[in-house]
C-alpha positions in Angstrom: 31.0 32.1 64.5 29.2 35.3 65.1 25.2 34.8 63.5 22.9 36.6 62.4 20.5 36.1 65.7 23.9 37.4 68.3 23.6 40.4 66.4 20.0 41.2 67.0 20.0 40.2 70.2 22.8 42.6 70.8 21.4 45.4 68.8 17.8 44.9 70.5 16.1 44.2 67.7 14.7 40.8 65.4 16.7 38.8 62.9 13.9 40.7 59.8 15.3 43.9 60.6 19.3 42.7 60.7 18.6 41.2 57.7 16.8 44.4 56.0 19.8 46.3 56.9 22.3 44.2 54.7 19.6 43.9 51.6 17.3 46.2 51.9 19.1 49.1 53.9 16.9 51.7 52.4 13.7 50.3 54.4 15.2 50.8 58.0 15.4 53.7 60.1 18.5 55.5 60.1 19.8 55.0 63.5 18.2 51.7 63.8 20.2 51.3 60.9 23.6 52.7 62.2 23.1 50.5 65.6 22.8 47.5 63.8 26.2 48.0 61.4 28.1 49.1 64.6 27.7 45.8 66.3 28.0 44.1 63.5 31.1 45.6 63.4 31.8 44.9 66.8 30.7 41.5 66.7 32.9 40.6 63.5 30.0 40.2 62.0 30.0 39.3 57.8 26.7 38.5 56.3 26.5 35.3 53.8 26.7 37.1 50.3 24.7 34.2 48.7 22.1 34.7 51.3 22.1 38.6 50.7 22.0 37.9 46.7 19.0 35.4 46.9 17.9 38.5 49.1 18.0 41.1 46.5 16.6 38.5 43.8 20.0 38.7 42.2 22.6 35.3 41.7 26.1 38.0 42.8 27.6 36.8 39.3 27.9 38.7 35.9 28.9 37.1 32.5 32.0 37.8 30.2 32.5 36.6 27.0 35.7 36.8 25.0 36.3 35.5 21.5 39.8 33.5 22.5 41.5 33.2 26.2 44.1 31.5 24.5 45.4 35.3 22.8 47.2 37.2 25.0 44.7 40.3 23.9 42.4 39.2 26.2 44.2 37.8 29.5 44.5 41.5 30.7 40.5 42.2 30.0 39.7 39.2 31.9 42.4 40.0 34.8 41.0 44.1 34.5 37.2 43.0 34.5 38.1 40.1 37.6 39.9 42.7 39.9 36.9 45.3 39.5 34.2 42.6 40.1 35.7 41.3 43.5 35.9 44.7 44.8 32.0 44.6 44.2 31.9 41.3 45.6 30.8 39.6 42.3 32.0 36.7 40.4 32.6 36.2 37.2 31.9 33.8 34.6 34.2 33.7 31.6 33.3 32.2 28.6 35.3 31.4 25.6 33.4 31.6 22.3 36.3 30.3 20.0 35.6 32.8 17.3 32.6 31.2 16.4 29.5 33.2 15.6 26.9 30.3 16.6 28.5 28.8 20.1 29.0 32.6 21.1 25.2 33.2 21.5 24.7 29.7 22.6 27.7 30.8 25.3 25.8 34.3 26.0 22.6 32.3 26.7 23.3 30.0 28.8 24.9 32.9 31.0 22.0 34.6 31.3 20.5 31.8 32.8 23.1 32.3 35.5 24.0 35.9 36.0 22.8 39.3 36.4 24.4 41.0 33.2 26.8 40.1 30.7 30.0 41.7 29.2 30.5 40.8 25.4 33.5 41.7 24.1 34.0 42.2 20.6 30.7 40.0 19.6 30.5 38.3 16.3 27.0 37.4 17.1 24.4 39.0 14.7 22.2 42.4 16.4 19.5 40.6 16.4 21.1 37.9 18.9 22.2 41.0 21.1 19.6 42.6 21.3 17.3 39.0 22.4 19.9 38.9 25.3 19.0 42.8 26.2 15.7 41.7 26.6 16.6 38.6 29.5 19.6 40.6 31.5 21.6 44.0 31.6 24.1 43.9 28.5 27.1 45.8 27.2 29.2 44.9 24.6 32.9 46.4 24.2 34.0 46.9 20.5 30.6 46.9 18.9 28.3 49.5 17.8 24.7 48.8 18.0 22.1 51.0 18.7 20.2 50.6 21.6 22.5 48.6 23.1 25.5 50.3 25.6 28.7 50.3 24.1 32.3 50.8 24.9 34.6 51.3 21.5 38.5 51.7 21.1 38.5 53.7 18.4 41.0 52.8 16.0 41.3 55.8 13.6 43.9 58.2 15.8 46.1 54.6 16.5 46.2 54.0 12.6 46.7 57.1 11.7 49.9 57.5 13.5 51.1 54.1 11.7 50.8 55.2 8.4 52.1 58.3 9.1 54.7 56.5 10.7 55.5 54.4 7.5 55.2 57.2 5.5 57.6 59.2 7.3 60.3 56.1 6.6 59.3 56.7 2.8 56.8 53.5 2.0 55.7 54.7 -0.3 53.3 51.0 -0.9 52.1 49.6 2.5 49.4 46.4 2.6 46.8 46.2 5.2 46.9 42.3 6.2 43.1 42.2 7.2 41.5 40.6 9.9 37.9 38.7 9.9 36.2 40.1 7.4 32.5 40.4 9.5 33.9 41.8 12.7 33.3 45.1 13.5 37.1 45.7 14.7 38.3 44.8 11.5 35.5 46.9 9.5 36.9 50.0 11.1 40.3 49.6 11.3 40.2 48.8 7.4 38.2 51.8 7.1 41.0 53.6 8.9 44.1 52.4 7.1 42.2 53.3 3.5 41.5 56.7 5.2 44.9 57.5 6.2 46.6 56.0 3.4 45.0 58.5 1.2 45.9 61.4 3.3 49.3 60.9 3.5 49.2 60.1 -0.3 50.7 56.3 0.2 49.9 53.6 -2.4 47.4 50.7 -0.2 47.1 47.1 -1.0 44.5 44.4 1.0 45.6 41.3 2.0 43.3 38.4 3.2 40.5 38.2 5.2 42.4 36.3 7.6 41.3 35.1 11.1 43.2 36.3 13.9 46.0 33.9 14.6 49.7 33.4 14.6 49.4 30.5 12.0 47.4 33.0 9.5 49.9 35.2 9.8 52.7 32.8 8.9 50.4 31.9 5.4 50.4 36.0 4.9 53.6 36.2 5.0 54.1 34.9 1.5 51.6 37.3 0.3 53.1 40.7 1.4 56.3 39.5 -0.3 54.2 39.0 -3.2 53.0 42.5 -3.2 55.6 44.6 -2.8 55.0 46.5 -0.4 57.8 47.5 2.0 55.5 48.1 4.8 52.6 46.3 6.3 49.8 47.2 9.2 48.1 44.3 10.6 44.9 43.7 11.7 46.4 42.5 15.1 49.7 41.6 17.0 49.3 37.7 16.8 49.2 38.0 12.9 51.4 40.7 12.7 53.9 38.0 14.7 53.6 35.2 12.0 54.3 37.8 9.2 57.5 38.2 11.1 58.2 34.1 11.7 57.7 34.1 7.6 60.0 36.9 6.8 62.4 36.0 8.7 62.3 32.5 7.5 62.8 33.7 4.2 65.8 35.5 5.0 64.3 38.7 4.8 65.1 41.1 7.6 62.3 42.7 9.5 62.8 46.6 10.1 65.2 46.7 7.4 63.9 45.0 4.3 59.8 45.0 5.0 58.5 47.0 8.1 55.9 45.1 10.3 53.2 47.2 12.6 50.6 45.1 14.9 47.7 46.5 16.4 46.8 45.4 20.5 50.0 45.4 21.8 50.0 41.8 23.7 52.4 41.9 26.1 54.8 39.6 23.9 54.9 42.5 21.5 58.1 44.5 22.9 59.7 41.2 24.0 59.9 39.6 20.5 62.8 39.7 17.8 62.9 42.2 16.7 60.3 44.1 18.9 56.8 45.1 17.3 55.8 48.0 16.9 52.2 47.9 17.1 49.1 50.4 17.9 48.2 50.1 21.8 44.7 49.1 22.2 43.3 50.3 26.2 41.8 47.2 25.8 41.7 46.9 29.9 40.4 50.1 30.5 37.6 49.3 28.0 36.5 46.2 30.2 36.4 47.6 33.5 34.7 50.8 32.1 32.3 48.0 30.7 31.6 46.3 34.3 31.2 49.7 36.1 28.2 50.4 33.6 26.8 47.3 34.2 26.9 47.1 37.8 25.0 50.6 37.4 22.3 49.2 35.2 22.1 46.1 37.4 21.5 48.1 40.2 19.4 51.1 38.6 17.3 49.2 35.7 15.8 50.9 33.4 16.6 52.8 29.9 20.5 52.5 29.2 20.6 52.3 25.6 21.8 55.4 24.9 25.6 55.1 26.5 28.3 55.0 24.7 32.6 55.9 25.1 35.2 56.1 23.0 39.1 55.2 23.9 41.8 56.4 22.0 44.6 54.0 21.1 48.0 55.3 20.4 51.3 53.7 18.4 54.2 52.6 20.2 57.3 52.5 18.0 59.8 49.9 18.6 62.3 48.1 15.9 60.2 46.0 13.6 59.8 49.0 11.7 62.5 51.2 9.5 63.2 53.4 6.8 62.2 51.9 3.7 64.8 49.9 1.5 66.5 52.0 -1.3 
């Protein structure tokens, strides 16, 4: 195997100056530079990326945290923010907070103890606790607004507003919003934007819950909507939106016909169920590799990034849970 020491000796110069090339590339003298890469390339030559990270000061690793790897939300985040990091030649550290507030900064912290920046995605975690980790490593947070602190938010209020104009088009004229956790900024502004678009296109809004954002608490909301009367219902995300369904159906009731069902995410279950959801797509990859391209710049450029921020648009995809509204 080809080491460091062939490829000075080839290149005429000492094993410091091979080495400054691959960490410190800005400190060597152009061609010096350029001779040294082109026998390395000629020699076959890959330099230990553990040895260049220790290097640079740096551990070559970057944290994510993600409220529940068991949802299917958040399988293609941790796929999109994977595939981005090993063309940077990083690893990643997942973490699964569970939906609880207090083992998510416990999570985030001991993270920081290991990696150069962290990814927390849709944070429960108080501003305070974020901002205490902004202080230790390079942060940004996906689906949270915090000032100071850089941000990437899907921005529920053009995907909502397209599902109640949906609904109202199939004359509901009384729709419920089955809501999500009631602290979570995702759920804040996606109630916000159901109460917003309900009274633009003049529909008649009911509130279910809080619930938290499972299939089983859809199932116990199922009951409710019936309850309410509404023909049409917008939930806070796909996998509650799902046990709604289970529960109507159980009751005989038939979804798209008798009481319309929209999620919000779209999982990738969400067109194979029966029948098939329509629910708000949520760029929710996109988001996460947006997230990791910003850190690796503040990683490798430190200093002020407070001030960054993005929006993504989400958008409704109609399938056949929904319907006119029943006579």
């Amino acid at each position: 195997m080809t080491t460091i020491a062939d490829v000075a000796t080839r290149a005429g110069v000492s094993k410091a100056t091979v080495s400054r090339v691959f960490s410190r590339p800005q400190t060597v003298r152009p061609e010096t530079r350029d001779r040294v890469l082109a026998t390395a390339r000629d020699l076959s030559f890959q330099p230990s990326r553990i040895a260049r990270s220790l290097a640079r000061g740096r551990t070559g690793s970057i944290g994510l945290v993600v409220p529940d790897v068991a949802n299917p939300y958040f399988g293609p985040v941790i796929k999109a923010v994977q595939r981005e990091a090993r063309r940077q030649e990083l690893t990643v550290f997942t973490a699964d907070s569970d939906e609880f507030d207090a083992d998510e900064f416990t999570l985030s912290s001991t993270l920081a103890l290991q990696a150069d920046g962290l990814i927390l995605f849709s944070p429960r975690m108080p501003d305070e606790a974020v901002l205490e980790l902004c202080d230790r490593l390079p942060v940004v947070v996906v689906n949270r607004d915090i000032p100071g602190v850089p941000g990437v938010i899907i921005s529920s209020d053009e995907g909502v507003d397209q599902a109640v104009e949906h609904l109202a088009a199939l004359r509901h004229q009384r729709i419920a919003y089955i809501s999500g956790p009631s602290g979570t900024y995702s759920n804040r502004a996606r109630a916000a934007a159901v109460q917003a678009a309900a009274e633009k296109f003049a529909v008649e809004l009911v509130v279910l819950g809080p619930f938290e954002p499972f299939f089983t608490s859809g199932i116990r909301a199922g009951d409710l909507l019936i309850a309410s009367g509404a023909t049409g219902a917008i939930a806070y995300n796909d996998l509650l939106a799902l046990g709604v369904i289970q529960l109507l159906t159980d009751r005989g009731l038939k979804v798209g016909s008798d009481i319309s069902v929209v999620g919000f995410d779209d999982i990738w279950l969400a067109p194979m169920t029966r029948p098939p959801l329509t629910t708000v797509h949520a760029p929710a990859p996109a988001a996460a590799a947006t997230a990791l391209r910003w850190l690796i710049e503040m990683i490798n450029e430190p200093g002020p990034h407070g001030d960054r921020a993005a929006r993504l648009t989400c958008e409704l995809m109609v399938r056949s849970s929904t319907g006119p509204a029943p006579s």
